[in-house]
C-alpha positions in Angstrom: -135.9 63.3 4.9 -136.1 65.7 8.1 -138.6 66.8 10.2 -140.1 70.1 9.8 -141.7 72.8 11.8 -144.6 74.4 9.7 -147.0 77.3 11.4 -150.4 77.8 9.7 -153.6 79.6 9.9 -156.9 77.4 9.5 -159.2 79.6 7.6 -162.5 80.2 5.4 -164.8 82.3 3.0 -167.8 80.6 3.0 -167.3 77.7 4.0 -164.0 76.9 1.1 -161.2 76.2 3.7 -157.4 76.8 3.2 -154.5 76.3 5.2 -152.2 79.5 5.0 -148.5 79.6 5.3 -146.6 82.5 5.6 -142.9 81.2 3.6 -140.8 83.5 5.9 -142.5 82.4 9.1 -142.2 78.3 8.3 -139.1 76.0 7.5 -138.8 76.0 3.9 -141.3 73.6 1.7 -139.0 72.4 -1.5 -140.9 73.9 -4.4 -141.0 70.7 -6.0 -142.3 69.1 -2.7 -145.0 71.8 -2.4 -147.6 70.4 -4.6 -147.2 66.7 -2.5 -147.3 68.6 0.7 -150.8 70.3 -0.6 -152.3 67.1 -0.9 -151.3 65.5 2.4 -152.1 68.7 4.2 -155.6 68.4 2.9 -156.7 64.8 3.6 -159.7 65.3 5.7 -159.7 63.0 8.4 -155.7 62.5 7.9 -154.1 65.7 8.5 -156.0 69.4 8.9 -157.7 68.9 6.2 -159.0 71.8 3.6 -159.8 72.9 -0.1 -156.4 73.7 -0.6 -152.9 75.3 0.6 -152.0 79.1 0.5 -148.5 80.5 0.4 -147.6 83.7 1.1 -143.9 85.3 -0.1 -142.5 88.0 -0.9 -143.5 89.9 -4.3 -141.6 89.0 -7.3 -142.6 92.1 -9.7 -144.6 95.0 -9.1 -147.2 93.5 -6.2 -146.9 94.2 -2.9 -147.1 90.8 -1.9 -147.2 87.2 -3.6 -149.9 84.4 -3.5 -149.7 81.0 -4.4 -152.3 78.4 -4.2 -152.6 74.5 -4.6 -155.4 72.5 -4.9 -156.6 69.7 -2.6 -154.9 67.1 -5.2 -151.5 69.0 -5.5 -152.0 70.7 -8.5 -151.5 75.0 -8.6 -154.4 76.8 -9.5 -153.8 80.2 -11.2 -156.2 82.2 -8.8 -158.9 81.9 -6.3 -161.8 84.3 -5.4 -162.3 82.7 -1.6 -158.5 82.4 -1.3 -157.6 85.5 -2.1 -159.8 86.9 0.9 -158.2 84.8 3.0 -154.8 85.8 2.1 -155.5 89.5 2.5 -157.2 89.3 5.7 -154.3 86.4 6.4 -151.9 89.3 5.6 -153.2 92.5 7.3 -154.0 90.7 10.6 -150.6 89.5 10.8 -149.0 92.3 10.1 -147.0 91.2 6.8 -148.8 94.1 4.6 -151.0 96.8 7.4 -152.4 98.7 4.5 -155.9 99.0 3.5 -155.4 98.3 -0.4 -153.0 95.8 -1.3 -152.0 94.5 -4.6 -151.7 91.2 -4.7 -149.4 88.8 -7.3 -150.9 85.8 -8.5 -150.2 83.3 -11.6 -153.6 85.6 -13.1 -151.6 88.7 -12.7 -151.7 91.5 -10.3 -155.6 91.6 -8.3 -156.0 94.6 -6.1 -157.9 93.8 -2.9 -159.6 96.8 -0.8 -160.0 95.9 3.0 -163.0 97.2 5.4 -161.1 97.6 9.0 -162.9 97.1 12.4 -160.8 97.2 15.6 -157.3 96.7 13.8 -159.0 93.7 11.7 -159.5 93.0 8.0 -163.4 92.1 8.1 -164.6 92.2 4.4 -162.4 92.4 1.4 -163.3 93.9 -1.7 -161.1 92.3 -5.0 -160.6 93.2 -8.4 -160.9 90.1 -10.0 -159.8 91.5 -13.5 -161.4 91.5 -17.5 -162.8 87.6 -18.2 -162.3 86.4 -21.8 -164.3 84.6 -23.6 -161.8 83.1 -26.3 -161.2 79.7 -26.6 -157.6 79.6 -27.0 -156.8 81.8 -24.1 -159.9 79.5 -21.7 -157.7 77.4 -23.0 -160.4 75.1 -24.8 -160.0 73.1 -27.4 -163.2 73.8 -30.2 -162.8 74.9 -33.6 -165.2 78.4 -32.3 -163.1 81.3 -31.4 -166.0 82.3 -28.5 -168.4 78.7 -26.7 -170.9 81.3 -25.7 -174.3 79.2 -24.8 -173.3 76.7 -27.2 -173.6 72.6 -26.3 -170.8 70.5 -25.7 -171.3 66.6 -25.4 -170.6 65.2 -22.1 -171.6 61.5 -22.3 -173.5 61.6 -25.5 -175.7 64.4 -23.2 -175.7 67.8 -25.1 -175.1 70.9 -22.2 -175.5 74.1 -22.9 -172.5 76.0 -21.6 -170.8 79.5 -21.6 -166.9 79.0 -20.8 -164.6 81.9 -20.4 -161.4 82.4 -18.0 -160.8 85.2 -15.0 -157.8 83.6 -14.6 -158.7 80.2 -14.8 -161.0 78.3 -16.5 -164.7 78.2 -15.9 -167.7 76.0 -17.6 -171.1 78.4 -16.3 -174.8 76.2 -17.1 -177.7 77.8 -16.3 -180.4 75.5 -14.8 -184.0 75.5 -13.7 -182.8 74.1 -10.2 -179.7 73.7 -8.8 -180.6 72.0 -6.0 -181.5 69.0 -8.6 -177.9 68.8 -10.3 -176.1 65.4 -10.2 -172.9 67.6 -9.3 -170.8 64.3 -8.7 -171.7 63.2 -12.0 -171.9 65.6 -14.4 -168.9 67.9 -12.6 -166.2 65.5 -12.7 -167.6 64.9 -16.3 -167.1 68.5 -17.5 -163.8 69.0 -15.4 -162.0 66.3 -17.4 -163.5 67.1 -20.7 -161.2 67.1 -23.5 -162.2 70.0 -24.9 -160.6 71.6 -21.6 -157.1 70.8 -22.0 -156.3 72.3 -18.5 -159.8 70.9 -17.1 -162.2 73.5 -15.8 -164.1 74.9 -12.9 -168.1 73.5 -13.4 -171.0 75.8 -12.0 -174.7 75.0 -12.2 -176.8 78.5 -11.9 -180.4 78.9 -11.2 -181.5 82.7 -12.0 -183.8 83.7 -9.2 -183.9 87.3 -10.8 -181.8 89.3 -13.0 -179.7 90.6 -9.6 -180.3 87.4 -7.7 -178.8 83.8 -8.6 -178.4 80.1 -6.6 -175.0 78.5 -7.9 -173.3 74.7 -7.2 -170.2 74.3 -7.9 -167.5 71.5 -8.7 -164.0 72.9 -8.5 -161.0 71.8 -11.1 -158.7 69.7 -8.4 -161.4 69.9 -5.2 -164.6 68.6 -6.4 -167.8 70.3 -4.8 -167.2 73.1 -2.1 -169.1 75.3 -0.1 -168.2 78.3 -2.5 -165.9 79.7 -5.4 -165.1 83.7 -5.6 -164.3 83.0 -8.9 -167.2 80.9 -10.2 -169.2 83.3 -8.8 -167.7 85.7 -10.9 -167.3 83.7 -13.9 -171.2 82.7 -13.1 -172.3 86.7 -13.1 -170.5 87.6 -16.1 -171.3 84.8 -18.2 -175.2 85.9 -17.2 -174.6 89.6 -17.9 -173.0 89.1 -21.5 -176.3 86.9 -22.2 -178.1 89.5 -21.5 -179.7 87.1 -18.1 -178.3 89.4 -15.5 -177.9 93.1 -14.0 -174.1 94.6 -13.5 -174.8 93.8 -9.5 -176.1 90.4 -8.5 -176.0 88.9 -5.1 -175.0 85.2 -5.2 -176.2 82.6 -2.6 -173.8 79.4 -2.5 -174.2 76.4 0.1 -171.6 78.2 2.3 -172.8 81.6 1.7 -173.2 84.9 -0.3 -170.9 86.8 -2.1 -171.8 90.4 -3.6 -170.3 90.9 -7.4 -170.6 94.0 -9.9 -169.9 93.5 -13.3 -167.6 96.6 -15.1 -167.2 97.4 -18.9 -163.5 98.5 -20.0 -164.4 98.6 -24.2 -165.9 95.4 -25.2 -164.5 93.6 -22.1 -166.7 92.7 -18.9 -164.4 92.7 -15.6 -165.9 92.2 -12.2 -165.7 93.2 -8.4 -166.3 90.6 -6.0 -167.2 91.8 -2.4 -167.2 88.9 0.5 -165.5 88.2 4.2 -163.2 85.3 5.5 -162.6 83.6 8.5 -160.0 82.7 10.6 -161.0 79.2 12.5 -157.4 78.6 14.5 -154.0 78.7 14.1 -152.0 75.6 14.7 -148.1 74.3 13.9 -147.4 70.8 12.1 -144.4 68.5 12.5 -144.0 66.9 8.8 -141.0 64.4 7.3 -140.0 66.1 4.8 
């Protein structure tokens, strides 16, 4: 074990904190350390604290540049909505990609990310977040139907009604009368671990205000509850719009803030644009044994 020099940058959409670190910029992290790292980084009161680590590297097919991120408890998450704006900005403002559309690699496949530019600075980021699907064996969740479209699932001997479909990763959408009354540290972690998610899930309480204007809480697979999730929201608006509960634009309030999504139809599949800022809050450098 050896000390190490690690730069980062500190930063946010909506309140969902990561720490970013640019591979080529930092002494290497062992890939099979990176995943322990994550979760020491992000002890709150221990270390810097966040939602989760970002690494940025070079691309390894036809992206322009590569994105990897780990949850607060060390496990890799396929893709992230708010982390995916913070890696764009992340990599325009330093330099590492200076053009206005980039497209990014992620375990999900290839996002493209549009950047609005003030004063030499990425300041809102439009993203491609792909076609959802709505099959259980690509979610992947394990129910004899082939689609758990507003069906119940038992959680506790409770029956919820649920929508669950993937933009990447999984997601568990329930619409409520009022989010603000959800038990989220009871019935999240509850859904999360279900068995019927063999990979666990993403759980997101929504309260329709109007067909283009929901409330949403959410308790993220590996985090618990956040401020926000670009791809709950997502999950959130196109779960509405196939039920026929929501327009193709909705805006979306979350504790942390709002985030702007238009649902698109490519044949019988239902894709999304998600349209939000991100913050950077400071740069720093950490000395770890590793």
């Amino acid at each position: 074990m050896s000390k190490k020099t690690i730069l980062f940058s500190k930063m946010h959409g909506l309140g969902n904190d990561y720490v970013v670190i640019d591979e080529s910029q930092s002494e290497c992290i062992e890939e099979d350390k990176k995943g322990e790292v994550t979760a020491e980084i992000c002890r709150r009161g221990f270390s810097v604290g966040a939602d989760g680590v970002i690494f940025v590297s070079p691309p390894q097919g036809d992206g322009d540049i590569r994105f990897r991120i780990f949850n607060a408890d060390g496990s890799e998450a396929e893709m992230c909505g708010n982390g995916i704006r913070c890696f764009s900005k992340f990599v325009y403002d330093n330099s590492i990609f200076r053009q206005n559309e980039i497209k990014v690699e992620t375990m999900a496949g290839i996002k493209t990310v549009e950047l609005e530019i003030d004063r030499g600075q990425a300041v809102a980021m439009k993203v491609n977040m792909g076609l959802a699907t709505f099959k259980t064996d690509q979610i992947p969740m394990d129910v004899v139907e082939d689609e758990f479209i507003d069906l119940f699932l038992k959680v506790e001997d409770n029956p919820l009604q649920m929508t669950a479909l993937s933009v990447g990763n999984p997601h568990a959408v329930i619409f409520v009368d009022d989010a603000g009354q959800v038990d989220l540290d009871k019935w999240g972690p509850a859904i999360e671990n279900h068995p019927a998610f063999p990979q666990r899930t993403n759980v997101h309480f929504v309260e329709i205000v109007s067909p283009g204007e929901i409330i949403m809480v959410t308790w993220e697979r590996g985090a618990g509850p956040t401020l926000a999730c670009g791809t709950g929201a997502t999950s959130c608006v196109i779960a509405g719009n196939k039920l026929e509960k929501l327009e193709e634009k909705v805006l979306v309030h979350l504790p942390g803030g709002e985030l702007e999504i238009e649902v698109y139809q490519e044949k019988k599949d239902l894709g999304a644009f998600m349209e939000g800022d991100a913050k950077l809050v400071f740069d720093g450098i950490m000395v770890m044994d590793l």
